[in-house]
PQR file of N, CA, C, O and H, with PARSE charges and radii, in Angstrom:
ATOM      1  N   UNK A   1     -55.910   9.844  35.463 -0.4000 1.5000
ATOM      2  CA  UNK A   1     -57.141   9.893  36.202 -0.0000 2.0000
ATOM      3  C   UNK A   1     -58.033   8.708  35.829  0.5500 1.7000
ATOM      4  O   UNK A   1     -58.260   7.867  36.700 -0.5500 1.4000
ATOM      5  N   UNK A   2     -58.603   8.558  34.503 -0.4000 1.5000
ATOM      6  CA  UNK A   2     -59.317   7.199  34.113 -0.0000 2.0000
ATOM      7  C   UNK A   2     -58.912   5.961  34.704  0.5500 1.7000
ATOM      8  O   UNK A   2     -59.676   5.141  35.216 -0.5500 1.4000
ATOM      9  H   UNK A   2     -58.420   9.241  33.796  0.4000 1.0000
ATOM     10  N   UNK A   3     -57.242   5.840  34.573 -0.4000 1.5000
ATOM     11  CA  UNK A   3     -56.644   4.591  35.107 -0.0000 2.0000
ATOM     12  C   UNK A   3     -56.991   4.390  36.649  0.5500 1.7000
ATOM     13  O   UNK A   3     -57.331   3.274  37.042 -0.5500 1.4000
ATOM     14  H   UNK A   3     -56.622   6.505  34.158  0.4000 1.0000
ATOM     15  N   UNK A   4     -56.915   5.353  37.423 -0.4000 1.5000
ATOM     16  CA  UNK A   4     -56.939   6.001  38.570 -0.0000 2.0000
ATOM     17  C   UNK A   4     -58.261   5.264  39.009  0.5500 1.7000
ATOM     18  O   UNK A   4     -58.401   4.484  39.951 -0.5500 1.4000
ATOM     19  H   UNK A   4     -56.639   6.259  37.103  0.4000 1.0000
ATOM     20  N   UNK A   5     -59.179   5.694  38.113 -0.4000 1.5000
ATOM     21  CA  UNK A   5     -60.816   5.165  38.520 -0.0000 2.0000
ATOM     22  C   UNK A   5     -61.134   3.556  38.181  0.5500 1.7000
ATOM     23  O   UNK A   5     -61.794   2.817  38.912 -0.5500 1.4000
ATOM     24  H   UNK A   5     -59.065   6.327  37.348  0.4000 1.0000
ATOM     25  N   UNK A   6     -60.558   3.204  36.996 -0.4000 1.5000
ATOM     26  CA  UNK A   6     -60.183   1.815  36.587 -0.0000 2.0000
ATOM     27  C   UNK A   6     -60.023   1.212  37.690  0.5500 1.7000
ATOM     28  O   UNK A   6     -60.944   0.718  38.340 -0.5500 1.4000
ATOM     29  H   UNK A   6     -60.022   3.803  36.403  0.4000 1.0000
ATOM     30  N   UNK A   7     -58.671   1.196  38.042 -0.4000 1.5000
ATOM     31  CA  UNK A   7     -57.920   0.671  39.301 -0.0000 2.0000
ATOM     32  C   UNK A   7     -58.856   0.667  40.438  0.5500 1.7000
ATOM     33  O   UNK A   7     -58.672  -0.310  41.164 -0.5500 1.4000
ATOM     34  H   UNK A   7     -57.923   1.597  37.513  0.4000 1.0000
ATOM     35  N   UNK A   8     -59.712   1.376  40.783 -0.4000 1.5000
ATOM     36  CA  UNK A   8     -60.468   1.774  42.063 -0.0000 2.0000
ATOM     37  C   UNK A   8     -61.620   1.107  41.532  0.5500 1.7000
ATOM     38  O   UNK A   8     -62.497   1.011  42.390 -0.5500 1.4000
ATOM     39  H   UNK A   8     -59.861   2.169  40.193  0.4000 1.0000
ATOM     40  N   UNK A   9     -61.939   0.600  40.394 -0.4000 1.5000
ATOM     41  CA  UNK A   9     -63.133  -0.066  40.068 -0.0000 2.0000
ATOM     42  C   UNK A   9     -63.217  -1.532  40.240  0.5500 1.7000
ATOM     43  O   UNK A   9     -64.179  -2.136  40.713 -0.5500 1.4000
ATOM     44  H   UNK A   9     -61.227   0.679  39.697  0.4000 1.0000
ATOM     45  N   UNK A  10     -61.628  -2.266  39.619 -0.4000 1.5000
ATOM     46  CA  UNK A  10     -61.245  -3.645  39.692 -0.0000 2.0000
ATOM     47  C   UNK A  10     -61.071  -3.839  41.486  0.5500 1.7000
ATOM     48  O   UNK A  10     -61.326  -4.941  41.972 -0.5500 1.4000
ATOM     49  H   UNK A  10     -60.846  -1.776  39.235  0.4000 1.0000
ATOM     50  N   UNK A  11     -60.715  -2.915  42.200 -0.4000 1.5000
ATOM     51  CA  UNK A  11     -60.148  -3.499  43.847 -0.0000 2.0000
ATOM     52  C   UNK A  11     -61.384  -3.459  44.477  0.5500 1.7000
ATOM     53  O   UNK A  11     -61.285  -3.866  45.634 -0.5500 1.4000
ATOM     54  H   UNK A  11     -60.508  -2.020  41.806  0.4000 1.0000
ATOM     55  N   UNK A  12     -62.614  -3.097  44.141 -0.4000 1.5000
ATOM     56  CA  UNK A  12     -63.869  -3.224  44.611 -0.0000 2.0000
ATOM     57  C   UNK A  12     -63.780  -5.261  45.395  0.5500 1.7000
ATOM     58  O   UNK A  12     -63.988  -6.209  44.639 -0.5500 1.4000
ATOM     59  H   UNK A  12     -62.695  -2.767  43.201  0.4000 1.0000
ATOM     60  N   UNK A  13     -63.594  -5.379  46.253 -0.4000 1.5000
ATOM     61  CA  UNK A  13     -63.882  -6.732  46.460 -0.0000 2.0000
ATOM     62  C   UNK A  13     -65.377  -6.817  46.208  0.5500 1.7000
ATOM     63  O   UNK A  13     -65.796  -7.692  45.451 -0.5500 1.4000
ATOM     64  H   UNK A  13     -63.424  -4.608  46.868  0.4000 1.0000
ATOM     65  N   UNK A  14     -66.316  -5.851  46.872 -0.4000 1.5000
ATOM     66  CA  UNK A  14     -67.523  -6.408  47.465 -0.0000 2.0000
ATOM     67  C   UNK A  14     -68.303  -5.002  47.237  0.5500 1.7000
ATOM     68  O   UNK A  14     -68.910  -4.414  48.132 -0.5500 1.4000
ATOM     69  H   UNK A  14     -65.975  -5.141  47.487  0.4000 1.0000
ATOM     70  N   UNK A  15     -68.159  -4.453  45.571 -0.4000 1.5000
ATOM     71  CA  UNK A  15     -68.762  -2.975  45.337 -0.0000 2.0000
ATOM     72  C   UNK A  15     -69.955  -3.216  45.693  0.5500 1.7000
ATOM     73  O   UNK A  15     -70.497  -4.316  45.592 -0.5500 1.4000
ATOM     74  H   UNK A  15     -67.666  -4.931  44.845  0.4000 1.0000
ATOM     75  N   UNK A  16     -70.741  -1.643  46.386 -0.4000 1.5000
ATOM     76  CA  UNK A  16     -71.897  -1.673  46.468 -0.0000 2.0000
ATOM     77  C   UNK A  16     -72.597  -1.409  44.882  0.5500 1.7000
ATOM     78  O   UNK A  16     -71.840  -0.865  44.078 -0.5500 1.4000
ATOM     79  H   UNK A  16     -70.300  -0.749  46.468  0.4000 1.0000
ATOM     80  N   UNK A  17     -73.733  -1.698  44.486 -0.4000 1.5000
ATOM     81  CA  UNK A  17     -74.428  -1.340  43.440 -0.0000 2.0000
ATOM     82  C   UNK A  17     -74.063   0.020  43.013  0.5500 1.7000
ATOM     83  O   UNK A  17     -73.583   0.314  41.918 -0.5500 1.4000
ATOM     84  H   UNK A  17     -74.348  -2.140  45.139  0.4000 1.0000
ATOM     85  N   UNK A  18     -74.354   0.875  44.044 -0.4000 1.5000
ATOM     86  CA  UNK A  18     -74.050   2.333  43.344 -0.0000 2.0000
ATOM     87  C   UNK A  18     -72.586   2.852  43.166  0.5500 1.7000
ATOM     88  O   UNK A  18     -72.263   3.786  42.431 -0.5500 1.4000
ATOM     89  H   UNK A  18     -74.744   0.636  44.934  0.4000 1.0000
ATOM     90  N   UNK A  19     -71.344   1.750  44.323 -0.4000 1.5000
ATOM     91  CA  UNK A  19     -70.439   2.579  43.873 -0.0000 2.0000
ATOM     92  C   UNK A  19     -69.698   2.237  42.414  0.5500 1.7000
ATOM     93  O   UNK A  19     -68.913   3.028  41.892 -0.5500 1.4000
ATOM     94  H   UNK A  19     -71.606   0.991  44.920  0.4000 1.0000
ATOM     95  N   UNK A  20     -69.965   1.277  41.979 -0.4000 1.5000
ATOM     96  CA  UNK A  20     -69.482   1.084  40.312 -0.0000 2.0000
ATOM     97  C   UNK A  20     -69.733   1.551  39.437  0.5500 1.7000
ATOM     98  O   UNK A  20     -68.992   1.473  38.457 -0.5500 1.4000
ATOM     99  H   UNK A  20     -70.602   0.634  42.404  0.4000 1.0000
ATOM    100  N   UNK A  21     -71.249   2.452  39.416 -0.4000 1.5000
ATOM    101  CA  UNK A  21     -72.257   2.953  38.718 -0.0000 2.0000
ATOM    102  C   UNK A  21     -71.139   4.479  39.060  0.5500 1.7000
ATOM    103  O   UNK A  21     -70.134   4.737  38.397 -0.5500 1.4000
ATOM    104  H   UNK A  21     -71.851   2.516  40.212  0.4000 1.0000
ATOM    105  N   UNK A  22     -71.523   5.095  39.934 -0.4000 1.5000
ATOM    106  CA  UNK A  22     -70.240   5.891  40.657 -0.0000 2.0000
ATOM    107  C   UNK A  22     -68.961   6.287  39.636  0.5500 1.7000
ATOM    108  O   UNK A  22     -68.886   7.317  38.966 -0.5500 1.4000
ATOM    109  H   UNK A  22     -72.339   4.886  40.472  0.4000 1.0000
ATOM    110  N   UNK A  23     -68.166   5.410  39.685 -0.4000 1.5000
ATOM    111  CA  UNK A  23     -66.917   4.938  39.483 -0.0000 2.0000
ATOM    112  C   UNK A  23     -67.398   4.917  37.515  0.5500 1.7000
ATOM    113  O   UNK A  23     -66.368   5.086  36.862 -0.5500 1.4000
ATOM    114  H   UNK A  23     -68.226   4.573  40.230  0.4000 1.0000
ATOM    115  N   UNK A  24     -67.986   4.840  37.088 -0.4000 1.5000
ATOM    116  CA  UNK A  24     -67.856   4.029  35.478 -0.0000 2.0000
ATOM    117  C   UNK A  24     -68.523   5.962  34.995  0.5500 1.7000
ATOM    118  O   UNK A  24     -68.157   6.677  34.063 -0.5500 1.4000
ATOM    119  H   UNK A  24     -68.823   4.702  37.618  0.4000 1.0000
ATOM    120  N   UNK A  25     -69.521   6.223  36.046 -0.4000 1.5000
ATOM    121  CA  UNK A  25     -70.021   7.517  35.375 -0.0000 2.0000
ATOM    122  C   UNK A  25     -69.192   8.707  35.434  0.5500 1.7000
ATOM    123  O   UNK A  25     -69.359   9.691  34.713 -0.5500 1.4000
ATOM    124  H   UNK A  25     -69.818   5.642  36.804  0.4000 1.0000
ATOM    125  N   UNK A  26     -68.351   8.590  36.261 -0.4000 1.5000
ATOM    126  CA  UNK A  26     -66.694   9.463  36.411 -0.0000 2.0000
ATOM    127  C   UNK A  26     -65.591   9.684  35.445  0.5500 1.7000
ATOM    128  O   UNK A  26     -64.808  10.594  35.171 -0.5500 1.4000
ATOM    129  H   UNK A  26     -68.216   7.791  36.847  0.4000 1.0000
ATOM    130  N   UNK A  27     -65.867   8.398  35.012 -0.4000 1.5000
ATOM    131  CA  UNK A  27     -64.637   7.947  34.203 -0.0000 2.0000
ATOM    132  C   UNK A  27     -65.542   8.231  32.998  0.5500 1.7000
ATOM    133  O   UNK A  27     -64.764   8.431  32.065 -0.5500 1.4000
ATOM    134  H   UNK A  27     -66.503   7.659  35.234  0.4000 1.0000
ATOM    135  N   UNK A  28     -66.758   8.343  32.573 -0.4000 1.5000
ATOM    136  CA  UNK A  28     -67.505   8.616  31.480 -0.0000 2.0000
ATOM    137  C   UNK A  28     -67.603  10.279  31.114  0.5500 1.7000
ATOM    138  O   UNK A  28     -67.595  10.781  29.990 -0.5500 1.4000
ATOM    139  H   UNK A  28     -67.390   8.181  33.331  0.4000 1.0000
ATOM    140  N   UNK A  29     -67.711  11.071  32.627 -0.4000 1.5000
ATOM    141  CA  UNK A  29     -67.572  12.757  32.295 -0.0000 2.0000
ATOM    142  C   UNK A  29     -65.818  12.765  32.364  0.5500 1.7000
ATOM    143  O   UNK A  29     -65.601  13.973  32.273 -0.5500 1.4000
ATOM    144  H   UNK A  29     -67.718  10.663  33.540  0.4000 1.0000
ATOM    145  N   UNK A  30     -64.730  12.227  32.452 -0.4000 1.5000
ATOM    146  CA  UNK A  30     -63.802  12.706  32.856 -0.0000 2.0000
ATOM    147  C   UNK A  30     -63.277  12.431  31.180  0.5500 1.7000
ATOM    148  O   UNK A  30     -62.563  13.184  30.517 -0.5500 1.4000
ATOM    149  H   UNK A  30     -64.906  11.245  32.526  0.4000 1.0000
ATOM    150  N   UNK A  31     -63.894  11.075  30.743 -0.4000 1.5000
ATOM    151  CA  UNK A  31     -63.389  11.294  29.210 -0.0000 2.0000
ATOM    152  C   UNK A  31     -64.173  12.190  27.936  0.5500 1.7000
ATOM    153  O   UNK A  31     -63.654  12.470  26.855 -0.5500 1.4000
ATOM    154  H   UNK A  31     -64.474  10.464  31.282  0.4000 1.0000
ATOM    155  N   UNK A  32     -65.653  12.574  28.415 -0.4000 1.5000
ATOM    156  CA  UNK A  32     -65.969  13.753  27.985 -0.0000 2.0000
ATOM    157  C   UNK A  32     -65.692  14.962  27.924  0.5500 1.7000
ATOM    158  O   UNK A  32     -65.919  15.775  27.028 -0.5500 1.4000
ATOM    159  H   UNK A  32     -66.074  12.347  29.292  0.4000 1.0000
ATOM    160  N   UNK A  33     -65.213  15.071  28.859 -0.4000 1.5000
ATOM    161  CA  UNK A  33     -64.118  16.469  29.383 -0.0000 2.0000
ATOM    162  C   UNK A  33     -62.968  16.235  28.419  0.5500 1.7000
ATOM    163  O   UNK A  33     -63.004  16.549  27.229 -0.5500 1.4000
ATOM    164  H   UNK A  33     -65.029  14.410  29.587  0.4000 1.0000
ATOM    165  N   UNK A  34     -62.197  15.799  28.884 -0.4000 1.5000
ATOM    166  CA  UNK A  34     -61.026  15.260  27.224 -0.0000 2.0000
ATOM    167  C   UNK A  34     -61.153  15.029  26.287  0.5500 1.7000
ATOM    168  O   UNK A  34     -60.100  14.614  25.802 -0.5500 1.4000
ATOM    169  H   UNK A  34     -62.168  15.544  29.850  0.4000 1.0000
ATOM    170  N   UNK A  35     -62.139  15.054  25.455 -0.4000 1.5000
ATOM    171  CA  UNK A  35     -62.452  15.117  23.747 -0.0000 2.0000
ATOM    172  C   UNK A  35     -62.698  16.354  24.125  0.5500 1.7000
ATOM    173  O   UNK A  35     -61.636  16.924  23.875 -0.5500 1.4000
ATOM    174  H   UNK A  35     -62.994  15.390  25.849  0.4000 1.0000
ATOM    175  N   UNK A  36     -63.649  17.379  24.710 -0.4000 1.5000
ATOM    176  CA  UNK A  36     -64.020  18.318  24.381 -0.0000 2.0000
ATOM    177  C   UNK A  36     -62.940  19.251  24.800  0.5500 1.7000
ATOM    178  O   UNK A  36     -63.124  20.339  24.255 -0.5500 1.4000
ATOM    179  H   UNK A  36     -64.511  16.915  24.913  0.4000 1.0000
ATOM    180  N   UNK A  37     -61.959  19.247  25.504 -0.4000 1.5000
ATOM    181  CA  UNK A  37     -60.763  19.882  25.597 -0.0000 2.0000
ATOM    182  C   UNK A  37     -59.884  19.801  24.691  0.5500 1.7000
ATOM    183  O   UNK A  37     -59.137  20.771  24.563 -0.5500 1.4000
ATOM    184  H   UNK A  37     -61.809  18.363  25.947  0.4000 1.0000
ATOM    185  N   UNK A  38     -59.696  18.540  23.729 -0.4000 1.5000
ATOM    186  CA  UNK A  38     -59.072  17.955  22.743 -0.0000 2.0000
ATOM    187  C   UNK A  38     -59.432  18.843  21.619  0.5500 1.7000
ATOM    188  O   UNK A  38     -58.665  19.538  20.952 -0.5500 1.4000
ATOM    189  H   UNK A  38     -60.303  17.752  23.834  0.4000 1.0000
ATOM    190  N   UNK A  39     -60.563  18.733  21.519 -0.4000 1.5000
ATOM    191  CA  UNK A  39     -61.869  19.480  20.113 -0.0000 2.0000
ATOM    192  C   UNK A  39     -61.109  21.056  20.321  0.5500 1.7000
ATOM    193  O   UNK A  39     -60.267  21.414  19.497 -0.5500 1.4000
ATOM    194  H   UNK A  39     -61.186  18.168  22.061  0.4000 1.0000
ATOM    195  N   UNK A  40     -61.484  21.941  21.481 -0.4000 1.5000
ATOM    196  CA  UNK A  40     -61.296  23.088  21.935 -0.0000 2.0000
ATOM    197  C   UNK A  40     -59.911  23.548  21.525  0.5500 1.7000
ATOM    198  O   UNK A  40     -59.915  24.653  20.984 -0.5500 1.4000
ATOM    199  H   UNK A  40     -62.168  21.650  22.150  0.4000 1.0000
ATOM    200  N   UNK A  41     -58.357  22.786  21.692 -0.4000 1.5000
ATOM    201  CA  UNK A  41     -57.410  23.210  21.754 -0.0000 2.0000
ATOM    202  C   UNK A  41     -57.092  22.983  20.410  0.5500 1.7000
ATOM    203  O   UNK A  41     -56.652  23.903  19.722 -0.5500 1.4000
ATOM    204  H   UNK A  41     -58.353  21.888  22.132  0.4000 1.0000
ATOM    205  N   UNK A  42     -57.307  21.598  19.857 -0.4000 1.5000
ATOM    206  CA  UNK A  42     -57.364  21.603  17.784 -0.0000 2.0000
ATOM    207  C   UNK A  42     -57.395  22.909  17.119  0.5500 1.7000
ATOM    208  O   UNK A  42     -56.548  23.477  16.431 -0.5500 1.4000
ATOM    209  H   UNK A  42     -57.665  20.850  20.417  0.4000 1.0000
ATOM    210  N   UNK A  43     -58.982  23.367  17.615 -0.4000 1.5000
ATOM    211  CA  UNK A  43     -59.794  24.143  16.485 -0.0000 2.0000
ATOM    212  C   UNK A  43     -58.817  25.316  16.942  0.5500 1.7000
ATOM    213  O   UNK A  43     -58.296  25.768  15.923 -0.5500 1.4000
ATOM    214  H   UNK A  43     -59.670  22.905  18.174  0.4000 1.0000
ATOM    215  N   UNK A  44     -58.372  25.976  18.058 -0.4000 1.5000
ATOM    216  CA  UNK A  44     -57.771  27.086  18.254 -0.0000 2.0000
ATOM    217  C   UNK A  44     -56.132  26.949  17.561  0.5500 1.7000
ATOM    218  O   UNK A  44     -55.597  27.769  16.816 -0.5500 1.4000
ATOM    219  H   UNK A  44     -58.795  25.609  18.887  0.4000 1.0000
ATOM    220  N   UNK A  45     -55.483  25.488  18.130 -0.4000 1.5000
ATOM    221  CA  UNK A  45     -54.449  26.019  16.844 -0.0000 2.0000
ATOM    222  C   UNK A  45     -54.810  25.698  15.532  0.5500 1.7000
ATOM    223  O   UNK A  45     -54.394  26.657  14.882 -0.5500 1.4000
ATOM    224  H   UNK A  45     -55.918  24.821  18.736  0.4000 1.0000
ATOM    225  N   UNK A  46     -55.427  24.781  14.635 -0.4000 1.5000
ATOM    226  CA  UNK A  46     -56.065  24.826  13.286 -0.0000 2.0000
ATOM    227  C   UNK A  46     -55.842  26.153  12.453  0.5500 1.7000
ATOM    228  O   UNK A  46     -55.453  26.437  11.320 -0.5500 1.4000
ATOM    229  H   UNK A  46     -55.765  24.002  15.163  0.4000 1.0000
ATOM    230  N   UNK A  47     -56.534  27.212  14.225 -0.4000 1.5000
ATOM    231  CA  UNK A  47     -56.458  28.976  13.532 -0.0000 2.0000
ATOM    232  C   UNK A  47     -55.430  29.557  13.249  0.5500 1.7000
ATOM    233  O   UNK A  47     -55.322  30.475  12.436 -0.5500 1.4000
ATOM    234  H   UNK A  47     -56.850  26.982  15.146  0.4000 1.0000
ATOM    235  N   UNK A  48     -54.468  29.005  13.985 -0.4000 1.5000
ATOM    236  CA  UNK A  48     -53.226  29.777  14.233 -0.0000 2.0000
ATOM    237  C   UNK A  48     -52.224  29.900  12.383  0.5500 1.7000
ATOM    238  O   UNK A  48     -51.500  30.773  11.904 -0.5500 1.4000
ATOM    239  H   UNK A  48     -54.556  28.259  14.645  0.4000 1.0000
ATOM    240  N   UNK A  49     -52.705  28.564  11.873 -0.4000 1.5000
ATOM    241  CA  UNK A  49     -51.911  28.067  10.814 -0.0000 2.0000
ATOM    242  C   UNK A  49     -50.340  27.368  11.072  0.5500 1.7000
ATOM    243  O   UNK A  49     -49.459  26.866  10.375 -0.5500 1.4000
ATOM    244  H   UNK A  49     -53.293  27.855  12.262  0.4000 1.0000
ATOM    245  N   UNK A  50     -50.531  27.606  12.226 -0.4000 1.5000
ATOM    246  CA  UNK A  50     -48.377  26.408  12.070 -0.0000 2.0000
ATOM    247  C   UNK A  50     -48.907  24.830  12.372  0.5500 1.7000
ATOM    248  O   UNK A  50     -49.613  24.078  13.044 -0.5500 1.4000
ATOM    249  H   UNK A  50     -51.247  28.013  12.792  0.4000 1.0000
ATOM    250  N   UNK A  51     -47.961  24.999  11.300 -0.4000 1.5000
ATOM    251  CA  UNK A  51     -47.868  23.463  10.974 -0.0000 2.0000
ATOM    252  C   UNK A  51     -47.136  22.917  12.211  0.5500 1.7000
ATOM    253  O   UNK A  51     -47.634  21.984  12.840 -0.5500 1.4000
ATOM    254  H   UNK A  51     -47.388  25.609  10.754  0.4000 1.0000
ATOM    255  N   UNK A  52     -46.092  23.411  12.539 -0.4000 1.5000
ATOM    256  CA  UNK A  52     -45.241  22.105  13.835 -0.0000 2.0000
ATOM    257  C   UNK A  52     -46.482  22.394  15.159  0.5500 1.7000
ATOM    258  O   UNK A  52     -46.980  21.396  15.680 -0.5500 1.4000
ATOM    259  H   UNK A  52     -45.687  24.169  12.027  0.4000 1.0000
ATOM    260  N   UNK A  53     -46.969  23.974  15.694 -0.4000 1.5000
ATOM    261  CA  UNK A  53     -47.668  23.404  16.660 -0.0000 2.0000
ATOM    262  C   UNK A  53     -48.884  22.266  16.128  0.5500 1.7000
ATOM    263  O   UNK A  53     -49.201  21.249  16.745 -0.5500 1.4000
ATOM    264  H   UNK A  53     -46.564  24.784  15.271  0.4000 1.0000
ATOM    265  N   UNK A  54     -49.309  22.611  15.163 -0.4000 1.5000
ATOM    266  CA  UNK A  54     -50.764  21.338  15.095 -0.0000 2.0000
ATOM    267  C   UNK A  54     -50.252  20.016  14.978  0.5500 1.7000
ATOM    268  O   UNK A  54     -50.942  19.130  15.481 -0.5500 1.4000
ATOM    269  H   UNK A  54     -49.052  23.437  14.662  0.4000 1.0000
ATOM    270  N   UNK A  55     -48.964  19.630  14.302 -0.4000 1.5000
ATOM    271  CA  UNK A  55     -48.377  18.402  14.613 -0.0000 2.0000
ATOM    272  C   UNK A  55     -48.286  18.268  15.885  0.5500 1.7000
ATOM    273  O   UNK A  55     -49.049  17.358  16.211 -0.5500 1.4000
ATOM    274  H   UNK A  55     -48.404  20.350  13.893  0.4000 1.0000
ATOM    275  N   UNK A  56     -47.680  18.753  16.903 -0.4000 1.5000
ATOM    276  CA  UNK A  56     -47.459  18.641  18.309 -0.0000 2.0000
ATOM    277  C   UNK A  56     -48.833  18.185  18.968  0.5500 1.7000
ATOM    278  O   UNK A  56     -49.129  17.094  19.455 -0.5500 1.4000
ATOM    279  H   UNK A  56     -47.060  19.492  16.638  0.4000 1.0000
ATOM    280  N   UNK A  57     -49.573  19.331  18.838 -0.4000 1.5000
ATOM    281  CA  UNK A  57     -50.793  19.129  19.213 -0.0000 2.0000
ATOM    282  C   UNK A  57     -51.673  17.449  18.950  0.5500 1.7000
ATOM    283  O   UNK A  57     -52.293  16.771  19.769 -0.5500 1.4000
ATOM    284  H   UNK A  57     -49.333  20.218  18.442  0.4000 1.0000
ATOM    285  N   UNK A  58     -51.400  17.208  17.515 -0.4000 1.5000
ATOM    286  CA  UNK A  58     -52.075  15.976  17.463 -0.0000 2.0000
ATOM    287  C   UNK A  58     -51.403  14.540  18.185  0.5500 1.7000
ATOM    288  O   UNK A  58     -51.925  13.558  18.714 -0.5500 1.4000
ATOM    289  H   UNK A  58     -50.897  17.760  16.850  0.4000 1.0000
ATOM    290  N   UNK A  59     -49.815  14.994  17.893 -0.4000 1.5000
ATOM    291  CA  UNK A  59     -49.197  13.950  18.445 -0.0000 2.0000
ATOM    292  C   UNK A  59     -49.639  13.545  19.891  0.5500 1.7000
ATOM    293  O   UNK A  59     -49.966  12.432  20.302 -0.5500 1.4000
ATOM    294  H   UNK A  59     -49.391  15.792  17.464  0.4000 1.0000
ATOM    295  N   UNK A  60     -49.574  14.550  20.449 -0.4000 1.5000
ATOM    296  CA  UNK A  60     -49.953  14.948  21.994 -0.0000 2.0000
ATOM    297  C   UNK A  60     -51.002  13.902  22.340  0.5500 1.7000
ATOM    298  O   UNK A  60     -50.733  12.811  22.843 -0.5500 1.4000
ATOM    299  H   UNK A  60     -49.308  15.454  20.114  0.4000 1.0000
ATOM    300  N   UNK A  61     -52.586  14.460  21.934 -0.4000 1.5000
ATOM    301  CA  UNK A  61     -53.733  13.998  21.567 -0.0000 2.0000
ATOM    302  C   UNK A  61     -53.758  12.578  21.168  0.5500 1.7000
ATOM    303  O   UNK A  61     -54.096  11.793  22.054 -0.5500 1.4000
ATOM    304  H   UNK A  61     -52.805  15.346  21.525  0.4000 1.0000
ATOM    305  N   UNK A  62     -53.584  12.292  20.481 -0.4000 1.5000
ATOM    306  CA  UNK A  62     -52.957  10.570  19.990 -0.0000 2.0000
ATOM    307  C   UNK A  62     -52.851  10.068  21.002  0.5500 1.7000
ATOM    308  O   UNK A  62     -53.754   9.475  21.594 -0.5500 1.4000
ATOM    309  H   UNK A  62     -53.310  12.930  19.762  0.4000 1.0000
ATOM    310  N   UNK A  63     -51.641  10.232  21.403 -0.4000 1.5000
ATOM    311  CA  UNK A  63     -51.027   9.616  22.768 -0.0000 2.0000
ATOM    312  C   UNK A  63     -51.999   9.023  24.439  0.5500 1.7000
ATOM    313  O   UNK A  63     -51.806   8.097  25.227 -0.5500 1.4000
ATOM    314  H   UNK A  63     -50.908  10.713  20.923  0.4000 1.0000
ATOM    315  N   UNK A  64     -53.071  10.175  24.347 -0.4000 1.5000
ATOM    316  CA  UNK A  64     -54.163  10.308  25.464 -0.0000 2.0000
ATOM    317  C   UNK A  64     -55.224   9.396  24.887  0.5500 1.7000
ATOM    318  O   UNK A  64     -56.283   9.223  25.490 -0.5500 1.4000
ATOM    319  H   UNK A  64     -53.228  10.927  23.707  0.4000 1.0000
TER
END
């Protein structure tokens, strides 16, 4: 999705003022949304105690 908005930000030949503003504040809640989904799914396995899911989990996370 970020890339998604990226991409749609660079092909702007001739952006209007607001649609970049648009486009950058999207990509600003869409990666807020993903830490705090990130944060959310951690702390719940953290609880669980297994070790391979919280490895998975971080690997996962990393990767994004």
């Amino acid at each position: 999705m970020r890339d998604e908005l990226l991409r749609q930000l660079r092909e702007q030949t001739y952006p209007d003022e607001w649609m970049a503003q648009l486009i950058e504040y999207r990509i600003l809640n869409y990666s807020t949304a993903l830490k705090l989904y990130d944060e959310h799914v951690t702390a719940e396995v953290n609880r669980t105690g297994d070790e391979e899911l919280k490895a998975r989990v971080a690997a996962e996370f990393s990767e994004l």
